[in-house]
BAFI-3210 file (N, C-alpha, C; in Angstrom, 3 decimals, decimal comma, padded with zeros to 6 digits):
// residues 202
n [1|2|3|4|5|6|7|8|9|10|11|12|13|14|15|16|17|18|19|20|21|22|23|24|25|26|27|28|29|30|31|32|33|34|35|36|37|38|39|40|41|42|43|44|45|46|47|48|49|50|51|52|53|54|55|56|57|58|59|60|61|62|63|64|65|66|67|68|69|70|71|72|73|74|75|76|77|78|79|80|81|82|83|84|85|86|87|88|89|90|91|92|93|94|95|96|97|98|99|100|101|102|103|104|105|106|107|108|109|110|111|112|113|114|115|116|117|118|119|120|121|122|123|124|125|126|127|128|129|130|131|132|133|134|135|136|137|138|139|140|141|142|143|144|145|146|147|148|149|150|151|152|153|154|155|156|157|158|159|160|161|162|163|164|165|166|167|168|169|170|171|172|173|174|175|176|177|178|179|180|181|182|183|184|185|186|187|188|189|190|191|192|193|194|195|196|197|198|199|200|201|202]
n.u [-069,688|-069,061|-066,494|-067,331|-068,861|-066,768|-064,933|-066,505|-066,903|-064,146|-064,069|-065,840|-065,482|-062,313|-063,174|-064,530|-062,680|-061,231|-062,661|-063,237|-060,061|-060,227|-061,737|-060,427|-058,203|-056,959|-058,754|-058,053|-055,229|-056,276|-057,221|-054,590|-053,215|-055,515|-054,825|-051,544|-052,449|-053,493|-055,984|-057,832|-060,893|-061,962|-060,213|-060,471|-063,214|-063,149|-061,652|-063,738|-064,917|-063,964|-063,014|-065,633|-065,933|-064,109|-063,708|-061,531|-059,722|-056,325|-054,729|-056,659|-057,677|-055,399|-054,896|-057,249|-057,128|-055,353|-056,248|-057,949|-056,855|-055,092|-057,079|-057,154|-058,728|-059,026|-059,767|-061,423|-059,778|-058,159|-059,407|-060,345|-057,855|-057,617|-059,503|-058,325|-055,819|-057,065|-057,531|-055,305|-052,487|-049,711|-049,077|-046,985|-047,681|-050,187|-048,765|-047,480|-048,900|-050,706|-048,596|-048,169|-050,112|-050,283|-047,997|-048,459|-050,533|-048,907|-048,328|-045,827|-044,626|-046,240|-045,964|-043,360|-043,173|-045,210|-043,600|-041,443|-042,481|-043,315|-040,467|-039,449|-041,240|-041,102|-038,922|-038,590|-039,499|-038,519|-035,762|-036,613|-039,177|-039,817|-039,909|-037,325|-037,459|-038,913|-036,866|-035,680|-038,822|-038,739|-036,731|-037,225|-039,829|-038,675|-037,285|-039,032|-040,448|-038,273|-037,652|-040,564|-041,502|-039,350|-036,748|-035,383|-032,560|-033,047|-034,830|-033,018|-030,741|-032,498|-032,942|-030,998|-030,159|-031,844|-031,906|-028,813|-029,121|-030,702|-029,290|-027,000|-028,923|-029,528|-027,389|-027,530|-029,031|-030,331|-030,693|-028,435|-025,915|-027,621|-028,157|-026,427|-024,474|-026,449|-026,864|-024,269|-024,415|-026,214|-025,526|-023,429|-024,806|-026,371|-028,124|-028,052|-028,816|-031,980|-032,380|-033,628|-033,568|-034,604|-034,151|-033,917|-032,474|-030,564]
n.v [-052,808|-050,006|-049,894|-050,440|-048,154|-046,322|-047,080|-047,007|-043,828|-042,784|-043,941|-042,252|-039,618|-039,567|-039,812|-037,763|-035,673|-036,383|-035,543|-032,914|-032,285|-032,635|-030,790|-028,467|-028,529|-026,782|-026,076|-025,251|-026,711|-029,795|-030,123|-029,959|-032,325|-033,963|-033,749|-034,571|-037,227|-038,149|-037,755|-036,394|-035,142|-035,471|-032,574|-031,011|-030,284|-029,220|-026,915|-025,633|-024,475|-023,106|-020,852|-019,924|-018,767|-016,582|-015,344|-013,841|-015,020|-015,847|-017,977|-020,061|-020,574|-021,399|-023,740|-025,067|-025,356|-027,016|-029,501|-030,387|-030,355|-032,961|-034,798|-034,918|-033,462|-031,467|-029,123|-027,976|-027,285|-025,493|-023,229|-022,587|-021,066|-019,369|-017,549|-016,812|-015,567|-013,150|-011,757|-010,832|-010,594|-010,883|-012,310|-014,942|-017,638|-018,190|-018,937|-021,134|-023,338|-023,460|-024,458|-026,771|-028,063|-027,792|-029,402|-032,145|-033,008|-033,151|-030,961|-029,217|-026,664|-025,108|-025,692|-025,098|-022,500|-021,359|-021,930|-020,518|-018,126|-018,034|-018,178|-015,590|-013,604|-014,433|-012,956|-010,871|-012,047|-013,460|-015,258|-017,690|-017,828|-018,488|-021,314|-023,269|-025,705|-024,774|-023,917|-027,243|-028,466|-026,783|-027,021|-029,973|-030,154|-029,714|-031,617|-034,145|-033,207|-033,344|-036,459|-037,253|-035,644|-034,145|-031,042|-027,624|-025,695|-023,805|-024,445|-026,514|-025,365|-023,552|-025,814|-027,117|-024,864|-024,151|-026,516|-026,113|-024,198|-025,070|-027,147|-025,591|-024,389|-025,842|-027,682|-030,130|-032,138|-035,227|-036,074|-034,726|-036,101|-037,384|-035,852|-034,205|-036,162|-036,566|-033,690|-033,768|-036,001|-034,440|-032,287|-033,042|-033,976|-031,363|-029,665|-028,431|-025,517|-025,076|-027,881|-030,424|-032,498|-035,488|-037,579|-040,335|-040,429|-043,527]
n.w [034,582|035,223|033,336|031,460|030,173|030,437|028,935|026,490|026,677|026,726|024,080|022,454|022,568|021,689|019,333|018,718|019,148|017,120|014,824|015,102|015,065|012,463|011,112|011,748|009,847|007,150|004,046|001,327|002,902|002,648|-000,296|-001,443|000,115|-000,871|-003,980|-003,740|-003,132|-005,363|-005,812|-007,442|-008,086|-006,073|-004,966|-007,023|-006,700|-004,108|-004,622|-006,578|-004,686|-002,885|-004,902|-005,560|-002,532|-003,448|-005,819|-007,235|-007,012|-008,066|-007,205|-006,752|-009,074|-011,248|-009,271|-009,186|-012,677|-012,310|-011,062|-012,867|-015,506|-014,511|-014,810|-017,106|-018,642|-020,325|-022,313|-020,305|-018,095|-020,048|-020,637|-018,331|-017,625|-019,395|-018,507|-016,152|-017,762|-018,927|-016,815|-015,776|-016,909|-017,228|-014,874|-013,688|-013,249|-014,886|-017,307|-016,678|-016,041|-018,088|-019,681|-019,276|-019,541|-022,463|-022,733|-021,691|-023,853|-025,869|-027,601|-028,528|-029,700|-028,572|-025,836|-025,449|-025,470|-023,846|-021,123|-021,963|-021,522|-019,401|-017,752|-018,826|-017,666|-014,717|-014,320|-012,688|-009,991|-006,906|-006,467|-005,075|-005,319|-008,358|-010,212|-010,833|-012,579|-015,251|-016,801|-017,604|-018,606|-020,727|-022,189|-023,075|-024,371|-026,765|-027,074|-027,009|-029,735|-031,509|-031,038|-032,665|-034,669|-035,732|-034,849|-036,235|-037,248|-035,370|-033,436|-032,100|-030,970|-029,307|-027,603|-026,158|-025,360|-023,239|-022,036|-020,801|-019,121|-017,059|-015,903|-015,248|-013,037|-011,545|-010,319|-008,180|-009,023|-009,622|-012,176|-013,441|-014,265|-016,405|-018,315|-019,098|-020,278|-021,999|-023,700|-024,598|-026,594|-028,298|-029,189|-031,291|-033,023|-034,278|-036,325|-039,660|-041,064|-042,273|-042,114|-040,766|-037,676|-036,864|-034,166|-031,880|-029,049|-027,668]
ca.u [-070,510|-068,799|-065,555|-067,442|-068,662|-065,510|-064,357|-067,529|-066,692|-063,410|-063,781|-066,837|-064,293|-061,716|-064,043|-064,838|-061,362|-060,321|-063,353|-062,181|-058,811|-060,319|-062,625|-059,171|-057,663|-057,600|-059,439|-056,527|-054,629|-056,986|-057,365|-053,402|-053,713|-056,106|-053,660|-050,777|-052,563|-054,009|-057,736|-058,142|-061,737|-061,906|-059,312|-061,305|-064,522|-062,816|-061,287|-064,526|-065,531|-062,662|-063,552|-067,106|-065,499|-063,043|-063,567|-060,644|-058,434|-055,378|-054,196|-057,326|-058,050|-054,641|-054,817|-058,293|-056,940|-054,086|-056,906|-058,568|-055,825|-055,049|-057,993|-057,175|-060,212|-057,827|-060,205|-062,302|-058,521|-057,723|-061,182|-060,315|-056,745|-057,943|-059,877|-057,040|-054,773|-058,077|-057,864|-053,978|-051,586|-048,480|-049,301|-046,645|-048,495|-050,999|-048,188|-046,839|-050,055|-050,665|-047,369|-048,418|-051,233|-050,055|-047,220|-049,559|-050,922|-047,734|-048,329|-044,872|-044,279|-046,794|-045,424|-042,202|-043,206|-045,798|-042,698|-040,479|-042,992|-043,294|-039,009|-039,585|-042,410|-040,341|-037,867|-038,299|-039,793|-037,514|-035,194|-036,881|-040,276|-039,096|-039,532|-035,836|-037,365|-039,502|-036,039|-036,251|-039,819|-038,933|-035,774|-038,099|-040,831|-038,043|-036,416|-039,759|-040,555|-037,299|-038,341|-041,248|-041,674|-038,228|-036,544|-034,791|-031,667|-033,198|-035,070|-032,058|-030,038|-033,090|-033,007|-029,620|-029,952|-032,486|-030,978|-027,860|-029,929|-031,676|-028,258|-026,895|-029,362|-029,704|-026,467|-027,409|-030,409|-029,901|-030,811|-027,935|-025,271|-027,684|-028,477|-025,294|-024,753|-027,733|-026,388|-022,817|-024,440|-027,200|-024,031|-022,304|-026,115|-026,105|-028,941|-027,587|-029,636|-032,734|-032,503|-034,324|-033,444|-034,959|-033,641|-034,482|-031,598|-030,996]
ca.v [-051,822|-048,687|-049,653|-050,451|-046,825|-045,808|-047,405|-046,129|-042,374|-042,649|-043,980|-041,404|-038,865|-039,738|-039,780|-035,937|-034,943|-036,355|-034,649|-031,709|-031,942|-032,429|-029,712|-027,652|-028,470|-025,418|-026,356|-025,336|-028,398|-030,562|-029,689|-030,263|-033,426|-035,127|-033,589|-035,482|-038,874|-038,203|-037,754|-034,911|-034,999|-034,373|-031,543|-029,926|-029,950|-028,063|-025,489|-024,370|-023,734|-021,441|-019,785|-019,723|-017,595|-015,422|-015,655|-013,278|-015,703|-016,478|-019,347|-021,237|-020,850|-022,004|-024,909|-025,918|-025,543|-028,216|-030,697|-030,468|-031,260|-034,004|-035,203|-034,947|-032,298|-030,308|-028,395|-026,964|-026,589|-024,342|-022,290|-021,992|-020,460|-018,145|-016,017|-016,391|-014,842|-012,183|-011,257|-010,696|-011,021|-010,557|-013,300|-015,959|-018,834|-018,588|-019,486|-022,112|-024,292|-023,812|-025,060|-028,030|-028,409|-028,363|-030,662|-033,500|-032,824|-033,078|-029,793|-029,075|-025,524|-024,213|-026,110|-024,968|-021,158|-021,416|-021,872|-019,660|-016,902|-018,098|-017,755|-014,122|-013,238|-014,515|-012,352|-009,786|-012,414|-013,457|-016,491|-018,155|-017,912|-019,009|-022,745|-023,187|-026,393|-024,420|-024,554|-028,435|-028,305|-026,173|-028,059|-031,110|-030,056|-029,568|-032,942|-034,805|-033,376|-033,961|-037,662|-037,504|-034,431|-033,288|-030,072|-027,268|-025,276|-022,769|-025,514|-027,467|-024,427|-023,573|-027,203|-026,751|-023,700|-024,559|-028,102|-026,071|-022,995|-026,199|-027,480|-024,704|-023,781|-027,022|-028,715|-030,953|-032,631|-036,246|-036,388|-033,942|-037,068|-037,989|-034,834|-034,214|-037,079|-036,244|-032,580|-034,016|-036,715|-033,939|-031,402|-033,776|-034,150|-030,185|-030,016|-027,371|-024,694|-025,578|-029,123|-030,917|-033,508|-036,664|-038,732|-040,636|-041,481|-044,515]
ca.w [033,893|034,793|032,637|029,743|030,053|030,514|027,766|025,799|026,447|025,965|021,881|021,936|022,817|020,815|017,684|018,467|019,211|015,681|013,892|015,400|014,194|010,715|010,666|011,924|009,059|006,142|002,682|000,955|002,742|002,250|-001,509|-001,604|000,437|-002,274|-004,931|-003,236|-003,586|-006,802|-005,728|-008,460|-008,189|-004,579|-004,932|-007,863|-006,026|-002,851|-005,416|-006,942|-003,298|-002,599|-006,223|-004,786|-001,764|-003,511|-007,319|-008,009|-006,384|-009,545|-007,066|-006,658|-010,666|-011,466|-008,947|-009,946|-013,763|-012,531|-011,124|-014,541|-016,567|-014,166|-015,168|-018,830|-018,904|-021,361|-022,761|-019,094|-018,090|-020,849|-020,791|-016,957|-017,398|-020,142|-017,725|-015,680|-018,458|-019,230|-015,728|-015,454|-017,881|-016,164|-013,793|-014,647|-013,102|-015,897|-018,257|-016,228|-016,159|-019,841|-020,315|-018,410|-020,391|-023,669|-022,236|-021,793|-025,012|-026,866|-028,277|-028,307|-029,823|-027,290|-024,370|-025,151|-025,623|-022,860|-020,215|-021,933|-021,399|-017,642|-017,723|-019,337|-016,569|-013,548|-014,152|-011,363|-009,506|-006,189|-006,840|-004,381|-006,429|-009,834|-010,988|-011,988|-013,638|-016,513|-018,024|-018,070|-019,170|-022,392|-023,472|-022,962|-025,076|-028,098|-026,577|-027,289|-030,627|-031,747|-031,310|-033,324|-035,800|-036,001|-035,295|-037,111|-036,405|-034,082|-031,578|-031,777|-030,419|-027,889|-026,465|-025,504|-024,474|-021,953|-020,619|-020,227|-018,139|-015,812|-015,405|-013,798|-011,958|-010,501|-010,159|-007,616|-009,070|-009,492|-013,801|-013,994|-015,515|-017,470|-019,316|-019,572|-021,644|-023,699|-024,536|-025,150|-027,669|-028,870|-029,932|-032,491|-034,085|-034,879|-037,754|-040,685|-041,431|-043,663|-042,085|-039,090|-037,099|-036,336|-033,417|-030,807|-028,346|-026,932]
c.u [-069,804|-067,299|-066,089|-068,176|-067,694|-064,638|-065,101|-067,240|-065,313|-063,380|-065,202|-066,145|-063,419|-061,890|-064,113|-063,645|-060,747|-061,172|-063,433|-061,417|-058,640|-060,765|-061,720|-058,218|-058,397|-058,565|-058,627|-055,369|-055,235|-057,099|-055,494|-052,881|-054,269|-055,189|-052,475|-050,944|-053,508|-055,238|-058,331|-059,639|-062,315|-061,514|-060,181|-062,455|-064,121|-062,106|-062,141|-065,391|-065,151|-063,388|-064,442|-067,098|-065,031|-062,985|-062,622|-059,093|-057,297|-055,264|-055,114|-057,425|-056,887|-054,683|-055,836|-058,307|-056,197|-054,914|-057,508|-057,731|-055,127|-055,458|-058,235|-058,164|-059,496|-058,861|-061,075|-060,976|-058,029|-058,505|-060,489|-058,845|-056,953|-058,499|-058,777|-056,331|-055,522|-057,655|-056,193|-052,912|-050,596|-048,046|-048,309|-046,701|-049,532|-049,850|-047,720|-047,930|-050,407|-050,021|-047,758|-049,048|-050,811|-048,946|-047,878|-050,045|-050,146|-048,039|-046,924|-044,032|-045,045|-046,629|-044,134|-042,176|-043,869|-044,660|-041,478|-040,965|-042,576|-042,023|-039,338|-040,616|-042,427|-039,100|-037,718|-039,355|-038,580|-037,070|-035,796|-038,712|-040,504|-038,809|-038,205|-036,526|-038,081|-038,137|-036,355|-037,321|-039,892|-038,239|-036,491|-038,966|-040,138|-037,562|-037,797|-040,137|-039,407|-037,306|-039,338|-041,543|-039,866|-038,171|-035,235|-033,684|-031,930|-033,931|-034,076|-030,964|-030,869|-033,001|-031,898|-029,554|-030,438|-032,073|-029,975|-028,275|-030,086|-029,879|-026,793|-027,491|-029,925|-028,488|-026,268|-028,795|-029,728|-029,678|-029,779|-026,836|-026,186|-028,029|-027,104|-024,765|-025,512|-027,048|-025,020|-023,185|-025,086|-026,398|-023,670|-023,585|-026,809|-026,907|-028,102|-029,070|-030,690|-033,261|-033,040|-033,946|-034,200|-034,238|-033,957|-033,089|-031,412|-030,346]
c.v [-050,477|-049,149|-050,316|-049,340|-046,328|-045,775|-046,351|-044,385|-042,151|-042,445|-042,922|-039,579|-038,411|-039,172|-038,198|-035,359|-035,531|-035,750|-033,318|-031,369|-032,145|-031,283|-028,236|-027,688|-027,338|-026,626|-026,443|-027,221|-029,521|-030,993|-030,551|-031,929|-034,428|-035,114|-034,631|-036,952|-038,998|-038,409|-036,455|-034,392|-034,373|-032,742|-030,617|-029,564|-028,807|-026,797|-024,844|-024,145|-022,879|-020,698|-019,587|-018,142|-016,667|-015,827|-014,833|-013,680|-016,689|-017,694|-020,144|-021,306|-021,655|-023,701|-025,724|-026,139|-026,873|-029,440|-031,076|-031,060|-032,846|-034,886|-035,704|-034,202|-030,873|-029,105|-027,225|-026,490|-025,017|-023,227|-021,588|-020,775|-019,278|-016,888|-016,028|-015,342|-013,201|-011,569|-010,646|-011,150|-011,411|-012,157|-014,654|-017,674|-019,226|-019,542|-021,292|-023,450|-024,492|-024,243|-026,800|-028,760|-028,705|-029,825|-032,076|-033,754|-033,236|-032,368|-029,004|-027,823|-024,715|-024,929|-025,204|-022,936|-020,820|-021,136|-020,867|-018,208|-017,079|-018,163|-015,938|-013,262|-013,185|-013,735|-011,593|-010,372|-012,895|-014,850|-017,701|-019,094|-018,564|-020,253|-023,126|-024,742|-026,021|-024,996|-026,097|-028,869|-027,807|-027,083|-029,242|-031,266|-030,136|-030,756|-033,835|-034,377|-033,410|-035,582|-037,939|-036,382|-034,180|-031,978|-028,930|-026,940|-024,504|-023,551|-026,281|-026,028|-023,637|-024,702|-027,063|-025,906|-023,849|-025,367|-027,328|-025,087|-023,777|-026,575|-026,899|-024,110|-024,826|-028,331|-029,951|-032,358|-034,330|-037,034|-035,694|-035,002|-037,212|-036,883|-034,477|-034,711|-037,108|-035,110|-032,963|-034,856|-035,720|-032,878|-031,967|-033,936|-032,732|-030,346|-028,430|-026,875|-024,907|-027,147|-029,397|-032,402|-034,299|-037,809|-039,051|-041,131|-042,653|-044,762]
c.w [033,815|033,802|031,656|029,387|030,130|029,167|026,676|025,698|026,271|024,052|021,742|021,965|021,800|019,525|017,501|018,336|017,704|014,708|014,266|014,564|012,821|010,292|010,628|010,404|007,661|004,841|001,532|001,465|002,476|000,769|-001,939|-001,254|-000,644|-003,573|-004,979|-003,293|-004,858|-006,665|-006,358|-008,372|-007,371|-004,737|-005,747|-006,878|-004,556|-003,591|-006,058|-005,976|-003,134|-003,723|-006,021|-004,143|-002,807|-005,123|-007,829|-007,694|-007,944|-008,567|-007,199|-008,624|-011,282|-011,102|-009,098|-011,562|-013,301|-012,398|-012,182|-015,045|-016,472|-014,273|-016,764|-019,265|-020,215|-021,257|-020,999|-018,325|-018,982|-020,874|-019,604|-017,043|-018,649|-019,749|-017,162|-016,220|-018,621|-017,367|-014,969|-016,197|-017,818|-015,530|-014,703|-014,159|-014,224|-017,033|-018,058|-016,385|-017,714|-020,286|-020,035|-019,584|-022,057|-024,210|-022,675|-022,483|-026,252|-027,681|-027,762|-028,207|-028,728|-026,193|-024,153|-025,207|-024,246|-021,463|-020,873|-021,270|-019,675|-017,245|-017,510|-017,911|-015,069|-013,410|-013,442|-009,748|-008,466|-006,169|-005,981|-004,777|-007,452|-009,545|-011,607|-013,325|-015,032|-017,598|-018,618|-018,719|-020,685|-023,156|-023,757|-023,966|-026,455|-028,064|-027,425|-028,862|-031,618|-032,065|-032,119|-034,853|-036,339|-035,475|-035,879|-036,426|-034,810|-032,988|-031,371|-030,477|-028,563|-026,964|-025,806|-024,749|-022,853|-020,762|-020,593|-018,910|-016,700|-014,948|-014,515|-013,139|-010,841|-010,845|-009,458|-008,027|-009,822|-011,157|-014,381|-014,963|-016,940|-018,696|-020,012|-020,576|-022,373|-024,309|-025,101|-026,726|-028,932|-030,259|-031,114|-033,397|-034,538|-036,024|-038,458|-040,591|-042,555|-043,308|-040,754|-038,889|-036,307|-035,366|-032,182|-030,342|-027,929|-025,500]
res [x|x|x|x|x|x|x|x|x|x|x|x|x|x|x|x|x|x|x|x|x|x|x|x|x|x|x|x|x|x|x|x|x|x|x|x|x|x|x|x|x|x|x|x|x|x|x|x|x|x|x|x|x|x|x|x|x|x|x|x|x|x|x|x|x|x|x|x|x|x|x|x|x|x|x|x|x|x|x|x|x|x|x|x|x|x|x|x|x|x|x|x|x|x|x|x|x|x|x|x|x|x|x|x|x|x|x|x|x|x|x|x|x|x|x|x|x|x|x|x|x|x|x|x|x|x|x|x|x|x|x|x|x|x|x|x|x|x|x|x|x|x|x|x|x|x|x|x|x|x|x|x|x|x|x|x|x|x|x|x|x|x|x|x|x|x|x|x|x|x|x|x|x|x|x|x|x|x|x|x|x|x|x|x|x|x|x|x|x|x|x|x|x|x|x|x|x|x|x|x|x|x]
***
């Protein structure tokens, strides 16, 4: 009898000391946590708590814009990052999420402007701060409608520009061959002025 009390307060124990060390845990990680395994729904719901607390908080609005979009919620995404932008202009997280957003959208000219702004906006931000991949993100957005729309001289000249920006600023990143070989093939396909290019690599 007494070691199956024993036992008994041990796992009764236990049980408290791990709902403890949940209740220890921030809201924030938690939020990030569900993010991480793609439980967007969760994650949203603990971000318009925080916004609850601290409604002039840009990170939670941003990061409850990202569970939205995750969601494919485009539109309560976009609503959400508009006060954002109303509430701070500057701020070049707003851009960065809109970029996202139109990303996923394949809205291409405003994906690819969206992250240039958030380039333009990080600029006295500390290297440490700064997304080096926006670059990738912009040339990307000209990369993909390139595949389907076409484009002219001047996105042909931004795409480049960009994948070459990403590529030195991240020399070690593991897609760097293969971009490489995309801008080497992309070069010799040079659209003239007046003209747009259609191609899909292979």
């Amino acid at each position: 009898m007494r070691k199956i009390f024993l036992i008994s307060l041990l796992m009764v124990s236990g049980g408290l000391m791990a709902q403890d060390f949940d209740d220890a845990v921030s809201p924030e990680a938690q939020a990030a946590a569900a993010m991480r395994t793609k439980r967007y729904r969760e994650a949203e719901n603990i971000y318009r708590q925080l916004l609850q607390r601290n409604p002039e908080s840009m990170t939670n609005k941003h990061l409850l814009a990202h569970s939205l979009l995750l969601q494919q919620r485009f539109d309560e995404s976009d609503s959400l990052l508009r006060v954002a932008y109303l509430q701070d202009s500057t701020n070049p997280g707003t851009y960065w999420y809109f970029g996202i957003s139109a990303e996923r959208q394949d809205r291409y000219n405003e994906a690819y402007g969206f992250f240039r702004r958030y380039i333009q906006r990080s600029q006295d931000k500390r290297l440490s701060e700064f997304n080096q991949s926006a670059w990738l993100h912009a040339g990307a957005a000209y990369r993909r409608k390139m595949h389907s729309n076409g484009i002219d001289y001047t996105e042909w000249a931004d795409m480049v520009y960009c994948l070459e920006n990403y590529l030195q600023a991240q020399p070690a990143d593991p897609l760097v061959p293969q971009l490489r070989d995309f801008l080497d093939a992309v070069r010799l396909r040079q659209p003239r002025k007046g003209e747009k290019l259609v191609w899909t690599e292979q």
